[in-house]
C-alpha positions in Angstrom: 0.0 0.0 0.0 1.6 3.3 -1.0 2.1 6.6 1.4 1.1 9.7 -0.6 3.4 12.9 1.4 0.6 15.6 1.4 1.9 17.6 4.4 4.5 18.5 6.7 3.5 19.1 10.1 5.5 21.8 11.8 5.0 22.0 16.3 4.7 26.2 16.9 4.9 27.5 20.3 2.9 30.7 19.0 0.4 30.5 15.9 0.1 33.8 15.6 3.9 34.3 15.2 4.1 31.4 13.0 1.3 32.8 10.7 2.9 35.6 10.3 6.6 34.8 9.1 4.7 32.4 6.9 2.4 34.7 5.0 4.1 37.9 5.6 7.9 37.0 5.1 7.4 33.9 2.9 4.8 34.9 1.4 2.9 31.9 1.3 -1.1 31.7 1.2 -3.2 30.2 3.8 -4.6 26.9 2.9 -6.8 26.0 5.7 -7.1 27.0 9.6 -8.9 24.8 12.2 -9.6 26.6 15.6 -7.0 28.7 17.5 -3.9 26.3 17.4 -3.6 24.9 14.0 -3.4 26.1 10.5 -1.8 25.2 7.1 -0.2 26.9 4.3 0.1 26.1 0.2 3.8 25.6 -0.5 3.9 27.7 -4.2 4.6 25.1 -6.5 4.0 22.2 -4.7 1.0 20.2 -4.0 2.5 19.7 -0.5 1.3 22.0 2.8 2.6 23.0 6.0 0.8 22.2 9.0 1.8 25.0 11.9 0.0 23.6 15.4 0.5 24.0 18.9 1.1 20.4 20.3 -0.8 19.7 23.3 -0.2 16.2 24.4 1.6 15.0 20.9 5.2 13.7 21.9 6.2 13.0 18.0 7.5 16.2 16.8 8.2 17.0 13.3 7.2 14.6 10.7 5.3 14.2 7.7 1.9 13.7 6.7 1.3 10.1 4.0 -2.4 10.0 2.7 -3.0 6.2 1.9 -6.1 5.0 0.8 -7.4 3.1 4.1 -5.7 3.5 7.5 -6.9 -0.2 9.1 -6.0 -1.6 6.1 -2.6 -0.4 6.6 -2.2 -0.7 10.2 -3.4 -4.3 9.1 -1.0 -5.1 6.8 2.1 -3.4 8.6 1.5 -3.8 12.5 3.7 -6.4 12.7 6.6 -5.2 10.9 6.5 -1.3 12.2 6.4 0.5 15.8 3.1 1.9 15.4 3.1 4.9 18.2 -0.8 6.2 17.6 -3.3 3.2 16.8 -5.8 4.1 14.5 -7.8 6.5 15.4 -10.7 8.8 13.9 -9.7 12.7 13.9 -12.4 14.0 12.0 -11.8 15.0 8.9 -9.6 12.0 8.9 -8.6 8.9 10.1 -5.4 8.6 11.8 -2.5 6.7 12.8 1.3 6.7 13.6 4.5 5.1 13.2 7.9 5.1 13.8 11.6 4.1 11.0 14.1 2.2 13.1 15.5 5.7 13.7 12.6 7.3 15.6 11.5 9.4 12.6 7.5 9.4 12.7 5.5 9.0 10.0 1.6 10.0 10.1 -0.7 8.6 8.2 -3.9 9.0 7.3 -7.3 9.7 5.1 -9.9 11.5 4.9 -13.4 10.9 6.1 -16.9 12.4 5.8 -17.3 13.6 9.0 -16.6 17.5 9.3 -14.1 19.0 12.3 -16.5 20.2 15.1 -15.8 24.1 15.7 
């Protein structure tokens, strides 16, 4: 089963902040915000985004976002070759799950759902 990279999450310790060197200094357009601690922005040229959020109770840092066409059929397949580090678990719009290379590098993967984010 492939992993699509759509997005590279980025941890912020101020949104706000992080908005603005984005837009303002990189001059990069605002894809998509959802509440007060996250929001994403088009890389020009690319159909890849960056995710800006304020971790709460996420340990993983950095890491990328894979889109693959069902998340329990992956955890499935892989679960007993890879550390998985977040079972799968719905995160409206998506579903969602995480793993770990033999390094410690986190991958995130996920797809989308029907459901809409509450807020």
């Amino acid at each position: 089963m492939a992993l699509k990279l759509t997005m590279i999450y980025q941890p912020v310790a101020d949104l706000d902040r992080a908005v603005t060197f984005y837009r303002d200094t990189l001059g990069w357009d605002e894809a998509w915000r959802m509440g007060d601690t996250t929001a994403a922005f088009k890389i020009p040229d690319s159909e890849i985004e960056v995710m800006l959020d304020i971790p709460t109770d996420d340990p993983h840092g950095q890491s990328g976002f894979y889109e693959v066409a069902d998340v329990d059929a992956y955890f499935a397949e892989k679960k007993d070759s890879v550390d998985f580090v977040v079972q799968p678990m719905d995160l409206p719009p998506i579903r969602y799950a995480a793993f770990k290379d033999p390094d410690g590098n986190v991958f995130r993967i996920y797809h989308s759902t029907d459901e809409a984010p509450e807020g």
